[in-house]
C-alpha positions as CSV (number, residue, x, y, z in Angstrom):
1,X,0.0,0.0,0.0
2,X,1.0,3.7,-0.7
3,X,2.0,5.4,2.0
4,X,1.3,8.8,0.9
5,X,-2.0,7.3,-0.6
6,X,-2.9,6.2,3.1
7,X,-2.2,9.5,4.5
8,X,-4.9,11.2,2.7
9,X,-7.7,8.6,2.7
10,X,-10.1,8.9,5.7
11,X,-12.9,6.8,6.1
12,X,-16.3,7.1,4.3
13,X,-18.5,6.5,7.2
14,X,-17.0,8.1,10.2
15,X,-13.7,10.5,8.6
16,X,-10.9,8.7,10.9
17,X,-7.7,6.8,10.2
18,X,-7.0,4.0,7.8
19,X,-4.7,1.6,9.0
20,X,-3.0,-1.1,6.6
21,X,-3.7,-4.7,7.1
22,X,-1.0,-6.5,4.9
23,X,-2.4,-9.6,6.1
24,X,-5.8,-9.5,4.5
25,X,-4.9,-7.0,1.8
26,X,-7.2,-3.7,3.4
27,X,-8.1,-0.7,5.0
28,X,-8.9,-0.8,8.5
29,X,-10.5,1.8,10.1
30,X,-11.3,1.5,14.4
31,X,-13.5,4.2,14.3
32,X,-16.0,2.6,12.3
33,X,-15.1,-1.2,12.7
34,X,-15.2,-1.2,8.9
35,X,-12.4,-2.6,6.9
36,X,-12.7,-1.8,3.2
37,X,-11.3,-4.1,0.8
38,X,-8.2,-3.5,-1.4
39,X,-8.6,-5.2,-5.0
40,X,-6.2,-5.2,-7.7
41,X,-4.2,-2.8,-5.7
42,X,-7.6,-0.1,-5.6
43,X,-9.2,0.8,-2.3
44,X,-12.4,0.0,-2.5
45,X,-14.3,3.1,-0.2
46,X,-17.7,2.1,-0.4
47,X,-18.8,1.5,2.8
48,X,-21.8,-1.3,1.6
49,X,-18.5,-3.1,0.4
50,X,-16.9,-2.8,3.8
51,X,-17.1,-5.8,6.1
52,X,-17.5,-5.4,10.2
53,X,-15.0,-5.7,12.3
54,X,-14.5,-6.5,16.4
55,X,-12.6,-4.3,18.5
56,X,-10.3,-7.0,18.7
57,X,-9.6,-7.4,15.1
């Protein structure tokens, strides 16, 4: 993932932090407990393509 790409992109839903999940490939954000999905190296920022997250994901 882009580091300068991740510094600009905020979440949809609630306008926090993305963090980078290397391990399944996507954006996380702990606001929200959304992670959005990152396909052929695109973040996909929809958040009715996010999936739920735990707090302790």
């Amino acid at each position: 993932m882009n580091n300068q790409l991740l510094k600009i992109l905020v979440c949809p839903k609630s306008g926090g932090k993305l963090e980078y999940n290397e391990n399944n490939n996507e954006l996380v954000c702990k606001e929200s407990n959304l992670a959005y999905p990152i396909v052929d190296g695109i973040p996909i920022m929809l958040i009715d393509k996010a999936r739920n997250i735990s707090k302790e994901d």
